[in-house]
C-alpha positions as CSV (number, residue, x, y, z in Angstrom):
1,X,124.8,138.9,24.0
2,X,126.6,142.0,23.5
3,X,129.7,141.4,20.4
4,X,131.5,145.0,21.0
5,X,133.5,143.3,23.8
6,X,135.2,140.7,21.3
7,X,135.7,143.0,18.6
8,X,137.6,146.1,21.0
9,X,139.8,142.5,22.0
10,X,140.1,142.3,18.6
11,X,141.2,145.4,17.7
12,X,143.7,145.9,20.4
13,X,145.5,142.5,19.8
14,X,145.7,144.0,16.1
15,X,146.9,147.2,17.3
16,X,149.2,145.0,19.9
17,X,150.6,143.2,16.7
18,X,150.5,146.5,14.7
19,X,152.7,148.5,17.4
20,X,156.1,147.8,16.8
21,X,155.9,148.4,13.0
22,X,155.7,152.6,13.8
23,X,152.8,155.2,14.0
24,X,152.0,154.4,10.4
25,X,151.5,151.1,10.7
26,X,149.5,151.5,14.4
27,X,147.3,153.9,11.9
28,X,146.5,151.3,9.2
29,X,145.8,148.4,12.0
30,X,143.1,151.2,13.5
31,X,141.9,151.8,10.1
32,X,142.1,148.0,9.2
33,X,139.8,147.5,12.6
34,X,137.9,150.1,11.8
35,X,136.6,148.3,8.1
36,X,136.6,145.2,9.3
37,X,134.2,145.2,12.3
38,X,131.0,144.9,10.3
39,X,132.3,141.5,8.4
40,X,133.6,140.3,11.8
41,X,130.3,140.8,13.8
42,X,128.6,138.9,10.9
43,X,131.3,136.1,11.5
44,X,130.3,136.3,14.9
45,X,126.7,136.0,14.2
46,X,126.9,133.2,12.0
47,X,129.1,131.2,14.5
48,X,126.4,131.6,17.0
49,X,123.9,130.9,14.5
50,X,125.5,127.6,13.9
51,X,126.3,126.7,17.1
52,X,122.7,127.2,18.1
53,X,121.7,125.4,16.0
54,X,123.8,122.5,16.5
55,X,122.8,122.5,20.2
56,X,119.2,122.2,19.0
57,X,119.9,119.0,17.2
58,X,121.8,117.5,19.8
59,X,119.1,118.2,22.3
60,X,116.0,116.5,22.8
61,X,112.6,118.6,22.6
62,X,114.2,122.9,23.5
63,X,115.1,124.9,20.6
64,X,118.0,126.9,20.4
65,X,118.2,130.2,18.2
66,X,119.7,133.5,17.6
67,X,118.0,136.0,17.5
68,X,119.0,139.6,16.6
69,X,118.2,142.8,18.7
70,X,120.1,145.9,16.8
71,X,123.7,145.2,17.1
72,X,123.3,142.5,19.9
73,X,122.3,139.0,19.4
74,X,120.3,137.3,21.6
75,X,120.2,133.1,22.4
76,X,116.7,131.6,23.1
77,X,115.7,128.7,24.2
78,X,112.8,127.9,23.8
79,X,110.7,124.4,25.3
80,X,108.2,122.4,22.5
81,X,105.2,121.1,23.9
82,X,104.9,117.4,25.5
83,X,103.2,116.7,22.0
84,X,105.2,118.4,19.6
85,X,108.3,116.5,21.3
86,X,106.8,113.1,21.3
87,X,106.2,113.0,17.6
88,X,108.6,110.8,16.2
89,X,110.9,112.4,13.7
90,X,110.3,112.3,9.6
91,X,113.2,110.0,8.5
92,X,114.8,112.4,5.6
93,X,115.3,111.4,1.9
94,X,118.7,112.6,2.0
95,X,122.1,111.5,3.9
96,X,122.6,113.2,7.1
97,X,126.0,113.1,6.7
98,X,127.8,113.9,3.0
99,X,129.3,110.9,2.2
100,X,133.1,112.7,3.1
101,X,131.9,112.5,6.7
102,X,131.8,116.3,6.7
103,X,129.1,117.7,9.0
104,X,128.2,121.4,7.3
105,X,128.4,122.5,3.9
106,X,129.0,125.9,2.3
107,X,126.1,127.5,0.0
108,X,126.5,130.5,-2.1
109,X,123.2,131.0,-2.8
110,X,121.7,133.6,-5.6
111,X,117.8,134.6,-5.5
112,X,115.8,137.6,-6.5
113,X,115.4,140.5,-4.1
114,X,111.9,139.8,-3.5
115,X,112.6,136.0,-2.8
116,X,115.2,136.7,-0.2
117,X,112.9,139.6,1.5
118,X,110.4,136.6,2.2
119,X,112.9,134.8,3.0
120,X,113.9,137.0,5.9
121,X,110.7,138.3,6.4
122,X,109.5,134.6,7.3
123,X,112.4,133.8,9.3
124,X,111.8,136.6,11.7
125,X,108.2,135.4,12.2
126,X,109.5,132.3,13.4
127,X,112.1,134.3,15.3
128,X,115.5,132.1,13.8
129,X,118.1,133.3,11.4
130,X,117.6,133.1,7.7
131,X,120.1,130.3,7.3
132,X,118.4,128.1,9.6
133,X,115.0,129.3,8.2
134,X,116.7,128.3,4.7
135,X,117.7,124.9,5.7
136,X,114.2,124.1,7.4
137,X,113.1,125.0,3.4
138,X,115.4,122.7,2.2
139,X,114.8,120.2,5.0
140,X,111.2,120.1,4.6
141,X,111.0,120.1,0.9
142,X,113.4,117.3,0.4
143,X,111.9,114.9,2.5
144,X,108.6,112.8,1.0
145,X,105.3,114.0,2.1
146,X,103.8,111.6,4.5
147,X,100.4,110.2,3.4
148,X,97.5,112.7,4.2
149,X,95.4,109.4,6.2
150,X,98.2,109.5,8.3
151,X,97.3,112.9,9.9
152,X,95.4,112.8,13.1
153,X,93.5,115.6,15.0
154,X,96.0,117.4,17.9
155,X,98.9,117.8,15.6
156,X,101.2,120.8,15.7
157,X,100.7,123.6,13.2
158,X,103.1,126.1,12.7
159,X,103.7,129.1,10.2
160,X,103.2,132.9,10.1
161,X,100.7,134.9,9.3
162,X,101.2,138.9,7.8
163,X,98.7,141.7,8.5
């Protein structure tokens, strides 16, 4: 999905809105548009990114990410096998809801430069964004660790390997 066409609609309604105020201020809105495309694309990203992976929980079995190719970002959906789908799903340890009723919550997270390049690093294996990688983490780490008997033989593995 190619973002350049919303941010030139962005840009002219700003130059639009920035018109009648004189060449001066038509020069600032261009300028303005100019700095701000790179923090509007990752706006747009992150929407998508969310939105994908809202879809995902809302449907049964396909995956939805967002996956970046240069400036473009790219929605896949991809199908789990008959198996992986029929497992039934880990009750979590934590609400799925905060109690306010709110849905999504903002993080401002702080780690050290190697942390956050495995971080990316291991979300690109796995081909999603490193916010939904980081919330998998966070998923998986707060919910109990089901008794090792209960494992059968034909269960889904997944990961990443480096070579």
């Amino acid at each position: 999905m190619d973002l350049t066409p919303y941010l030139e609609s962005l840009r002219a309604d700003l130059a639009a809105a920035a018109a009648p105020g004189g060449p001066d201020t038509a020069r600032a809105a261009d300028l303005l548009g100019t700095a701000l495309e790179a923090a509007v694309r990752l706006v747009l990203l992150e929407a998508l990114s969310d939105a994908a992976a809202e879809i995902t929980t809302r449907l049964q079995g396909p995956v939805v990410d967002v996956r970046l190719r240069g400036r473009e970002a790219d929605l896949v959906v991809t199908d789990l096998p008959a198996a992986a789908a029929a497992e039934p799903p880990v009750t979590p340890a934590f609400p799925a809801s905060a109690p306010d009723g709110g849905e999504l919550a903002r993080l401002t997270l702080r780690m050290p430069e190697a942390l956050k390049l495995y971080a990316e690093q291991a979300a690109a294996a796995e081909g999603i964004s490193v916010n939904a990688w980081l919330v998998r983490a966070v998923a998986a780490a707060a919910t109990p660790a089901q008794p090792k008997a209960a494992r059968t033989s034909g269960r889904r593995i997944t990961g990443f390997a480096q070579a």
